[in-house]
Backbone as CSV, one residue per row, in Angstrom:
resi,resn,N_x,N_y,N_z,CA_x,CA_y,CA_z,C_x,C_y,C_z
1,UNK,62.841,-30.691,-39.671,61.871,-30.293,-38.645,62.116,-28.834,-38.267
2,UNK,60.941,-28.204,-37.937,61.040,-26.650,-38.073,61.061,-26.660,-35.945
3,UNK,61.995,-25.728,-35.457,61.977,-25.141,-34.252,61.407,-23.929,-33.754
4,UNK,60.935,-23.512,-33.148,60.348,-22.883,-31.961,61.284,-22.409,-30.357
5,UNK,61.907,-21.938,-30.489,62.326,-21.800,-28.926,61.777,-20.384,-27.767
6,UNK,61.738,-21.253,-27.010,61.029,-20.187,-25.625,62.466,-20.083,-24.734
7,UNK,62.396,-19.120,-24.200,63.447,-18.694,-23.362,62.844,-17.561,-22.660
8,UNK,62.715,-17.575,-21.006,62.332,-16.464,-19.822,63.189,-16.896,-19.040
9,UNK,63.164,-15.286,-18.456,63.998,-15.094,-17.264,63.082,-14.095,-16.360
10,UNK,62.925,-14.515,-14.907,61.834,-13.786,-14.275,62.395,-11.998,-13.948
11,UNK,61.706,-11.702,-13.581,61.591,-10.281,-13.409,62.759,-9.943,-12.290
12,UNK,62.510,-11.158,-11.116,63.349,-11.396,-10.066,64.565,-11.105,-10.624
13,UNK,65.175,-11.768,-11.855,66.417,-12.539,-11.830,67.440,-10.882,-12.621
14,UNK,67.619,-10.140,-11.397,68.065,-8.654,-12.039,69.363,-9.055,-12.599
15,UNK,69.304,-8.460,-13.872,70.800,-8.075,-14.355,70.942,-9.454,-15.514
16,UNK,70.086,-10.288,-15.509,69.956,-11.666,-16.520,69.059,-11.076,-17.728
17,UNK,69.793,-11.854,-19.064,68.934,-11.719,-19.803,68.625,-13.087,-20.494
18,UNK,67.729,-13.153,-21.265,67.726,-14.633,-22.151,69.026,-14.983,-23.014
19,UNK,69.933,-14.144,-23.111,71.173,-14.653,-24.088,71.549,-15.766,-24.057
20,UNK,71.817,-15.837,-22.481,72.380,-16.996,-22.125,71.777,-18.613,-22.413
21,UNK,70.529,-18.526,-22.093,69.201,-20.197,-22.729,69.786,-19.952,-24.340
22,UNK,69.137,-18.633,-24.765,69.563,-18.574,-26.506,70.253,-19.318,-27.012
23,UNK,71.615,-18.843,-26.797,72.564,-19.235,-27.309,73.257,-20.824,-27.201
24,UNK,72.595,-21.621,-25.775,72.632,-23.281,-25.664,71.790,-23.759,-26.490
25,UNK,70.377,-22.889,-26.909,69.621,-23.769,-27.347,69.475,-23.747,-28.905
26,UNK,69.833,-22.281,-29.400,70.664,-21.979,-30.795,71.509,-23.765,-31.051
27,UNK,72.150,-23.708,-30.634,73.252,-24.465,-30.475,72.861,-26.326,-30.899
28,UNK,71.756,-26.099,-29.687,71.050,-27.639,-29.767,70.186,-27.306,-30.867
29,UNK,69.453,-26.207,-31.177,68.999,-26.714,-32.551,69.631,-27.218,-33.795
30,UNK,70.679,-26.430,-33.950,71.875,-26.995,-34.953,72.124,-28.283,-34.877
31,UNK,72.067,-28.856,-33.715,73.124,-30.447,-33.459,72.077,-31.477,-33.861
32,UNK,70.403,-31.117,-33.468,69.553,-31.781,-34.211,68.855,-31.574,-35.426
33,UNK,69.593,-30.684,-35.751,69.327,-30.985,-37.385,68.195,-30.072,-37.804
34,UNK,67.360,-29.501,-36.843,66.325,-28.231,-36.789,65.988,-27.083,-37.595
35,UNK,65.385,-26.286,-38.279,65.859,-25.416,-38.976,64.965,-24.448,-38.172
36,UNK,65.304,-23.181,-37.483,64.789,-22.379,-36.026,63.716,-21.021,-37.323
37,UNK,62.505,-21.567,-36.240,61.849,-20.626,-36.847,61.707,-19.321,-36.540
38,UNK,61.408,-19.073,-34.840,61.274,-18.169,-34.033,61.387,-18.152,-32.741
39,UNK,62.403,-17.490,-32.262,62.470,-17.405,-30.536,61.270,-16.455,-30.453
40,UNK,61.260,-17.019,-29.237,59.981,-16.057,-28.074,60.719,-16.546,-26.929
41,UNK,60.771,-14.961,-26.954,61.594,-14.477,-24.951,60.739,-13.821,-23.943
42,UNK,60.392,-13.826,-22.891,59.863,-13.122,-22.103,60.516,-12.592,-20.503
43,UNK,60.630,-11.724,-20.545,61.349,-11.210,-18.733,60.305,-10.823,-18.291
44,UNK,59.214,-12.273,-17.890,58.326,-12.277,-16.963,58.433,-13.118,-16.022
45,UNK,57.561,-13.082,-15.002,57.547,-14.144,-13.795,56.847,-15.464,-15.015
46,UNK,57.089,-16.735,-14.254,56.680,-17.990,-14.544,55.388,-18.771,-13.946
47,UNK,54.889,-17.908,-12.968,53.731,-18.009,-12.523,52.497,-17.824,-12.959
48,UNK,52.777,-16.916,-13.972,51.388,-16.732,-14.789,51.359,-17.387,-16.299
49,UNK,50.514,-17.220,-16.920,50.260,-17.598,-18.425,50.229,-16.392,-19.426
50,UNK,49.813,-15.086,-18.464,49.815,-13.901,-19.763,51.199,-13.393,-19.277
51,UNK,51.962,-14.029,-20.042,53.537,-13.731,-21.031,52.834,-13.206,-22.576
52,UNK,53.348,-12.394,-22.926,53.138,-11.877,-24.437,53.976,-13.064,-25.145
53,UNK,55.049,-13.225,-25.571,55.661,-14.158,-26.091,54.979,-15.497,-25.760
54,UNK,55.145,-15.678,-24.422,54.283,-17.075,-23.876,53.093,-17.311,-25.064
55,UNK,51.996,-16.777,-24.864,51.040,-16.352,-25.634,51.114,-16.731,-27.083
56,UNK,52.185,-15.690,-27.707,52.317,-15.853,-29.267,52.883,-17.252,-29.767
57,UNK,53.612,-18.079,-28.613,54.132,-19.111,-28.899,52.773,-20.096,-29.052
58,UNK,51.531,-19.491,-28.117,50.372,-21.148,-28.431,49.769,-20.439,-29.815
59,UNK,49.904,-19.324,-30.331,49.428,-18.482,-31.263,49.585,-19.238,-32.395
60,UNK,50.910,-18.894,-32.759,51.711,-19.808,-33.665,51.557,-21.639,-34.036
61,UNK,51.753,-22.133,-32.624,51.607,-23.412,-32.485,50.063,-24.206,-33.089
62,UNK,49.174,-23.387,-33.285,48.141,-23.949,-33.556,47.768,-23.681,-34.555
63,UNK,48.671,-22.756,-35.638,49.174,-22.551,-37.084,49.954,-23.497,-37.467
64,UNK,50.016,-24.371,-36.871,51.210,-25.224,-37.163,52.349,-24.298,-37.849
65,UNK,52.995,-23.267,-37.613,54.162,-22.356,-37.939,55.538,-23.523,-37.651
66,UNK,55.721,-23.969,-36.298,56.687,-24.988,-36.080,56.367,-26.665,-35.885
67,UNK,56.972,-27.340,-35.710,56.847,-28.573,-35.500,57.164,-29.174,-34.107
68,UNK,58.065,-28.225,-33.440,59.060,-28.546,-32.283,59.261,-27.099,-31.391
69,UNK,59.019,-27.184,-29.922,59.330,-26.034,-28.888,60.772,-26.677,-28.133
70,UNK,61.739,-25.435,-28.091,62.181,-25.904,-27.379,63.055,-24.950,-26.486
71,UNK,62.708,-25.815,-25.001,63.288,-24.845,-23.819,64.254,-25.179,-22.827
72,UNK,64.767,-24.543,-22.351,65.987,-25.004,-21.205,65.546,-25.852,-20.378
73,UNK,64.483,-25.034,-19.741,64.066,-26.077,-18.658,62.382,-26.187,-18.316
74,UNK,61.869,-27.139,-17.581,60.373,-27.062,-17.482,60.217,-25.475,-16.839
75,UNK,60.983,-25.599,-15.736,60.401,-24.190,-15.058,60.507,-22.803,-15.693
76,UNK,61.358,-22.883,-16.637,61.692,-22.119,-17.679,60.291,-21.670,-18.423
77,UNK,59.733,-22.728,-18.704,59.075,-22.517,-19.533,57.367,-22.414,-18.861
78,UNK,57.033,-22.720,-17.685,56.331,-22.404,-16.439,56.108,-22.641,-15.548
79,UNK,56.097,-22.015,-14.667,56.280,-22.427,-12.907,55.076,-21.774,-12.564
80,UNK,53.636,-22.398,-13.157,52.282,-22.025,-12.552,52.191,-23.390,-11.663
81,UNK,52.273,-24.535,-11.595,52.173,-25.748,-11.195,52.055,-26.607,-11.680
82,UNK,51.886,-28.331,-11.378,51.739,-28.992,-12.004,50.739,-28.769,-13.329
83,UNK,49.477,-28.846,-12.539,48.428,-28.874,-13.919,48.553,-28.042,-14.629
84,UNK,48.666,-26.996,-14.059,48.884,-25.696,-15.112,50.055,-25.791,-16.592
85,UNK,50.845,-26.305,-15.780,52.247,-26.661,-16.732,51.696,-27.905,-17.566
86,UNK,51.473,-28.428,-17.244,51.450,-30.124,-17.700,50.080,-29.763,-19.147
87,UNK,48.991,-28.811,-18.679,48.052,-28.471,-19.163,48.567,-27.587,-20.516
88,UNK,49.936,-26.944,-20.125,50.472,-26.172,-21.745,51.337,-27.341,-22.384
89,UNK,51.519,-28.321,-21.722,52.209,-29.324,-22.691,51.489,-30.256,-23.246
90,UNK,50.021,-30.531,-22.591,49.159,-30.955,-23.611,48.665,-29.982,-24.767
91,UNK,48.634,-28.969,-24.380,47.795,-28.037,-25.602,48.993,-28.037,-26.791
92,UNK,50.278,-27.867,-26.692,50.811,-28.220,-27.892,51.127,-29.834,-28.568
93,UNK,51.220,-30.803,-27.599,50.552,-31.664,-28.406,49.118,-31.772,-28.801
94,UNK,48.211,-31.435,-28.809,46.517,-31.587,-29.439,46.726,-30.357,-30.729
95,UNK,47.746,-29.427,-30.556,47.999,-29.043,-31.936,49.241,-29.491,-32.969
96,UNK,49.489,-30.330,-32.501,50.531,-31.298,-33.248,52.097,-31.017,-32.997
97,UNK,52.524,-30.113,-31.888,53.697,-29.739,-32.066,54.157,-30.292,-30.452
98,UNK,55.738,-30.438,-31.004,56.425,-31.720,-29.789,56.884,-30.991,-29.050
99,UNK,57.841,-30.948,-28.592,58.776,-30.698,-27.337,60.006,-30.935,-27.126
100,UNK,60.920,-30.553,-26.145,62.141,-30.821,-25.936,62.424,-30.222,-24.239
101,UNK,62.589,-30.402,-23.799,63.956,-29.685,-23.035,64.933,-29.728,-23.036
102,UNK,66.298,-28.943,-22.948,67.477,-29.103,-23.298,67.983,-29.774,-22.098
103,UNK,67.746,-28.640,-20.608,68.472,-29.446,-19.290,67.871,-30.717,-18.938
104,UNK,66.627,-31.764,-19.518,66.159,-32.485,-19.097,65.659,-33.654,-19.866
105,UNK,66.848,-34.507,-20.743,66.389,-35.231,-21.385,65.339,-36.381,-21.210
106,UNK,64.574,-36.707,-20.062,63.619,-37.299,-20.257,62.237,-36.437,-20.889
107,UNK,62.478,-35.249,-20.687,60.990,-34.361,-21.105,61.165,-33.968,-22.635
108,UNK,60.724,-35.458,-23.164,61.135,-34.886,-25.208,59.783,-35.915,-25.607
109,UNK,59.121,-35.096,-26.237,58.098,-35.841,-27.156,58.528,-36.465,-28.342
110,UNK,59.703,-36.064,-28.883,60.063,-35.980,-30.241,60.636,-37.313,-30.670
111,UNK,61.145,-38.290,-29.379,61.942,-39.673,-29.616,61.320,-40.595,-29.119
112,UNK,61.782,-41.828,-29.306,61.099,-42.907,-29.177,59.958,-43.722,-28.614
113,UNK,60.236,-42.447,-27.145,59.052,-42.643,-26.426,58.150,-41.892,-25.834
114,UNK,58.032,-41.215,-27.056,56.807,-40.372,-27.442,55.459,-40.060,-26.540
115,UNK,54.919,-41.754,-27.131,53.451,-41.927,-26.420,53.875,-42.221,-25.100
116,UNK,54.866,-42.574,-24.683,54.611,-42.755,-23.092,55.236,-41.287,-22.356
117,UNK,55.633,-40.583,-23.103,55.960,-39.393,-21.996,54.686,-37.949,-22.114
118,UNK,53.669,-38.158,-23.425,52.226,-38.023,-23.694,51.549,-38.471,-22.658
119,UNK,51.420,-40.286,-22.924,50.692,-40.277,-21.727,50.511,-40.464,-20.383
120,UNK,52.326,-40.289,-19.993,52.060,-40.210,-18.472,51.811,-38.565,-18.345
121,UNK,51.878,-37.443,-18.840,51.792,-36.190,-18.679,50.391,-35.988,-18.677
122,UNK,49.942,-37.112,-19.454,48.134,-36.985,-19.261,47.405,-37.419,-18.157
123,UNK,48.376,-38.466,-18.068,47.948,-39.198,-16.553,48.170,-38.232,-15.239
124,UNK,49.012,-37.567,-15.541,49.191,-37.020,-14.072,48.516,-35.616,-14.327
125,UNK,48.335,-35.021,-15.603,47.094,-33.736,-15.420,46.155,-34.073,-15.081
126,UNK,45.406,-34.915,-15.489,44.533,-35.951,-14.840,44.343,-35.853,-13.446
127,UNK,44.802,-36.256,-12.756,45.437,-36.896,-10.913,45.139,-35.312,-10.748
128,UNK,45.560,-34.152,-10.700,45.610,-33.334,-10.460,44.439,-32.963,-10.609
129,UNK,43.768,-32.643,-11.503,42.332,-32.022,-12.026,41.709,-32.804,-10.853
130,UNK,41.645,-34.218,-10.651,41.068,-34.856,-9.682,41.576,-34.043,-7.992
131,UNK,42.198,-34.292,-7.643,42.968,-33.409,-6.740,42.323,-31.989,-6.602
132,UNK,42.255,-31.330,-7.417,41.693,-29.859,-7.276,40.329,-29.916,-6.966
133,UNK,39.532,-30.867,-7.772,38.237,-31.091,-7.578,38.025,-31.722,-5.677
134,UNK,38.791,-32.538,-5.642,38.635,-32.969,-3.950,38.724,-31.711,-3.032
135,UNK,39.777,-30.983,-3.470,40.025,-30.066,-2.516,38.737,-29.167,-2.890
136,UNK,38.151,-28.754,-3.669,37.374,-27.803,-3.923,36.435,-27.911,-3.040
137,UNK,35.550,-29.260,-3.110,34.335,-29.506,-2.418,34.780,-29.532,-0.982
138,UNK,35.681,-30.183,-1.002,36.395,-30.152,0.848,36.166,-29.092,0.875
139,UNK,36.636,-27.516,0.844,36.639,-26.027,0.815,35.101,-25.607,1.233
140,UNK,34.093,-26.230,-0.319,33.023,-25.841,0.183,32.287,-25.824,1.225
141,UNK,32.759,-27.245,1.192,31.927,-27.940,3.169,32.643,-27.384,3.947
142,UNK,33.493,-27.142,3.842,34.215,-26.393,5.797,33.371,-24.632,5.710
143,UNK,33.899,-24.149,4.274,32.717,-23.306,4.363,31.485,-22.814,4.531
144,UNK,30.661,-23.607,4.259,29.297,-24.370,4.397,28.969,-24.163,5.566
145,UNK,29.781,-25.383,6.244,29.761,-25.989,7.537,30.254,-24.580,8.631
146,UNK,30.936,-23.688,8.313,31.230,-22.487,9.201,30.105,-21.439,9.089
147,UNK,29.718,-21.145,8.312,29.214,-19.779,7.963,27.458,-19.760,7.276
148,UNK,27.602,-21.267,6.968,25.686,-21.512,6.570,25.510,-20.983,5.321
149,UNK,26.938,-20.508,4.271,26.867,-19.633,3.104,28.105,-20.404,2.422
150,UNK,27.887,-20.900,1.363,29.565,-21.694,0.714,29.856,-20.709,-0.018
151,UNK,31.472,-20.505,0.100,32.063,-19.878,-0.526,33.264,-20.567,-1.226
152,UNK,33.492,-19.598,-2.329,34.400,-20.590,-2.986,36.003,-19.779,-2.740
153,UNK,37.164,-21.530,-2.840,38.536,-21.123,-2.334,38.797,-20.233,-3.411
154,UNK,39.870,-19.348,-3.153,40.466,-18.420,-4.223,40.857,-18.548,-5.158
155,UNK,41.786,-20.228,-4.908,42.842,-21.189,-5.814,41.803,-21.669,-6.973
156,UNK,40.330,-21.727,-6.549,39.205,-22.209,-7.470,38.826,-21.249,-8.291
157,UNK,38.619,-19.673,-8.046,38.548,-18.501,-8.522,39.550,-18.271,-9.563
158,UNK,40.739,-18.597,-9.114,42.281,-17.881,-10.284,42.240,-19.513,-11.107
159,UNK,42.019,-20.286,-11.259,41.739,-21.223,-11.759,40.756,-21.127,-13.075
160,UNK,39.145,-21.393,-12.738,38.517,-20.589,-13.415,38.679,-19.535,-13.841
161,UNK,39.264,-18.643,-13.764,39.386,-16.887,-14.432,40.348,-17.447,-15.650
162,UNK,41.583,-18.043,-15.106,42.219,-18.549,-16.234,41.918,-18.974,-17.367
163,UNK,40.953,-20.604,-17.484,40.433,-20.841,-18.232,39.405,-20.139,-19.384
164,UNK,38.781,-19.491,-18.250,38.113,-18.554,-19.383,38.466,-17.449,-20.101
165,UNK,40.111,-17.423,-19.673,40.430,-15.980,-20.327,41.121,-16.590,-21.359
166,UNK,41.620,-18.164,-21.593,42.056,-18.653,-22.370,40.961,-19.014,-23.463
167,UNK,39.535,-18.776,-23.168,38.978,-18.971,-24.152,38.325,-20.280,-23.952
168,UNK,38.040,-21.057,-22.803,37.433,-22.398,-22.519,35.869,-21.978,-22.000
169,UNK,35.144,-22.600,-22.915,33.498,-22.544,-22.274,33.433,-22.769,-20.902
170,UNK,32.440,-22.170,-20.350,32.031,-22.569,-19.139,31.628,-24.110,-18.798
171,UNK,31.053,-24.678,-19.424,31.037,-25.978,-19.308,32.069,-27.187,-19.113
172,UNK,32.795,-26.476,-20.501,33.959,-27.320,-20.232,34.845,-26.915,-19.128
173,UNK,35.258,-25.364,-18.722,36.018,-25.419,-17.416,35.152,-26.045,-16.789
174,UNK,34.046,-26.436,-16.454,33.645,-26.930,-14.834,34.169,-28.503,-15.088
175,UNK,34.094,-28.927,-16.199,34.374,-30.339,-16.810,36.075,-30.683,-16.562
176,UNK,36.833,-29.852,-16.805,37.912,-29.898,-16.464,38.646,-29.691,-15.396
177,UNK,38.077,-28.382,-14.582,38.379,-28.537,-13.006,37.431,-29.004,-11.903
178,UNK,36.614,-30.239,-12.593,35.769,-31.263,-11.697,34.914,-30.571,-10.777
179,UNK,33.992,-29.487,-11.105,33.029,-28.822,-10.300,32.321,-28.750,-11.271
180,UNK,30.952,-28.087,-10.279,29.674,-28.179,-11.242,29.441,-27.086,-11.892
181,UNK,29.122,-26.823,-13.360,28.737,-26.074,-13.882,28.272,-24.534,-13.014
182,UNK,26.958,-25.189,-12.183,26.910,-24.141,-11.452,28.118,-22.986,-10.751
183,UNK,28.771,-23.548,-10.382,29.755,-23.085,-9.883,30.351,-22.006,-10.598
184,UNK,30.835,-22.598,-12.036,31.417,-21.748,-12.891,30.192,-20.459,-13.579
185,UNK,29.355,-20.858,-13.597,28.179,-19.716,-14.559,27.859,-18.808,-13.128
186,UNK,27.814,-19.018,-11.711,28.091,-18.381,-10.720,28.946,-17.270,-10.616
187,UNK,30.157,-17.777,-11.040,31.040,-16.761,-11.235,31.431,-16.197,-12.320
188,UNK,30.957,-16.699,-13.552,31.271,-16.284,-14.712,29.915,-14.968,-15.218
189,UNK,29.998,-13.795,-15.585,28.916,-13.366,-15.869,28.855,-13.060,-17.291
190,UNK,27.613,-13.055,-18.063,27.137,-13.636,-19.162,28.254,-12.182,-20.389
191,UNK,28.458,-11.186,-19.685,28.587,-10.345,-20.756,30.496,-10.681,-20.393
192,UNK,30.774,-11.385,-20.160,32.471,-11.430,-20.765,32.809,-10.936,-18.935
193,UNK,32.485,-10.144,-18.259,33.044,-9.380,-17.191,33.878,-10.761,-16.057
194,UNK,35.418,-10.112,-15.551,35.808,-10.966,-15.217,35.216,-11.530,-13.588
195,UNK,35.854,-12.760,-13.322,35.286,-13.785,-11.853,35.881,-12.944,-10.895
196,UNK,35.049,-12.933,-9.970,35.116,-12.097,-8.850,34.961,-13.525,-7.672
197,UNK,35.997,-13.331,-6.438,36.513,-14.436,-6.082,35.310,-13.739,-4.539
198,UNK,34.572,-14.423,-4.009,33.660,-14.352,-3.149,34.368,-13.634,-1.816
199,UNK,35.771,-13.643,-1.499,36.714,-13.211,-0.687,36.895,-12.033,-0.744
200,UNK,36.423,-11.500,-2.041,36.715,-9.654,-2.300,35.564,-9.461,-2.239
201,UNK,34.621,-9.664,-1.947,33.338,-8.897,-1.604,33.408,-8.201,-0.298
């Protein structure tokens, strides 16, 4: 089985470099038998998704280049939030490639119980997408209900911007973060230009 490893350290974390994940997870690739294709490091924050490395790793992954990612820790590998996170661990399974964490042996696609750690990760992106969608419309109506003009929350704005910078139709983001189309072609404008969050006007 071919490896993949990710290793970040935030911007915060002065005077750290990735050596340190490297070289444990060097290590664990050897012990499972792995043959390491390519690290990708990034000394970025974990909050966002545009990591360059981050990036080249779903690049790769959907080349099928590796078979297996593997990282120290979830937050390691992103601290945007649940869905957000849970949402990059589905996208490398739907391109066929598994998982690991080193500090966290329940988070492994790769052993026995595969489909159930698949599909509770689906289940709970799920719950969430639902969740965002409640809160959204809640948002609208208090807005609504204040001002006689709905505006949309911010968290709904950096949400959408995301998706579409990842390359998700408008349709399908509204499909995925449980709002209506409208919503998204609202803020999305036809020539590529990015979402402008109703708060910066």
């Amino acid at each position: 089985m071919t490896a993949a490893i990710y290793a970040r350290v935030s911007t915060k974390d002065k005077g750290q470099t990735n050596e340190n994940q490297l070289r444990e997870l060097r290590a664990f690739a050897e012990r499972l038998g792995f043959t390491l294709y390519k690290e990708y490091c990034d000394q970025e924050s974990g909050g966002t998704a545009n990591r360059p490395q981050f990036q080249q790793l779903f690049v790769d992954a959907h080349q099928r280049r590796f078979d297996v990612v593997l990282f120290w820790s979830l937050d390691r590998f992103s601290r945007e939030g649940v869905t957000e996170t849970l949402n990059h661990l589905q996208r490398l399974t739907t391109a066929g490639v598994q998982f690991k964490s080193f500090t966290e042996p329940f988070l492994d696609s790769t052993g026995p119980f595969r489909e159930a750690i698949i599909g509770f990760i689906a289940a709970i992106a799920k719950q969430e997408r639902v969740r965002l969608g409640e809160r959204v419309r809640a948002g609208l109506a208090r807005s609504t209900k204040k001002s006689g003009r709905p505006s949309l929350p911010a968290d709904l704005v950096a949400s959408i911007q995301l998706e579409l910078d990842a390359g998700l139709g408008q349709r399908a983001t509204a499909r995925k973060l449980g709002v209506a189309p409208a919503v998204v072609n609202r803020l999305a404008q036809a020539n590529g230009k990015r979402v402008v969050s109703a708060q910066s006007n």
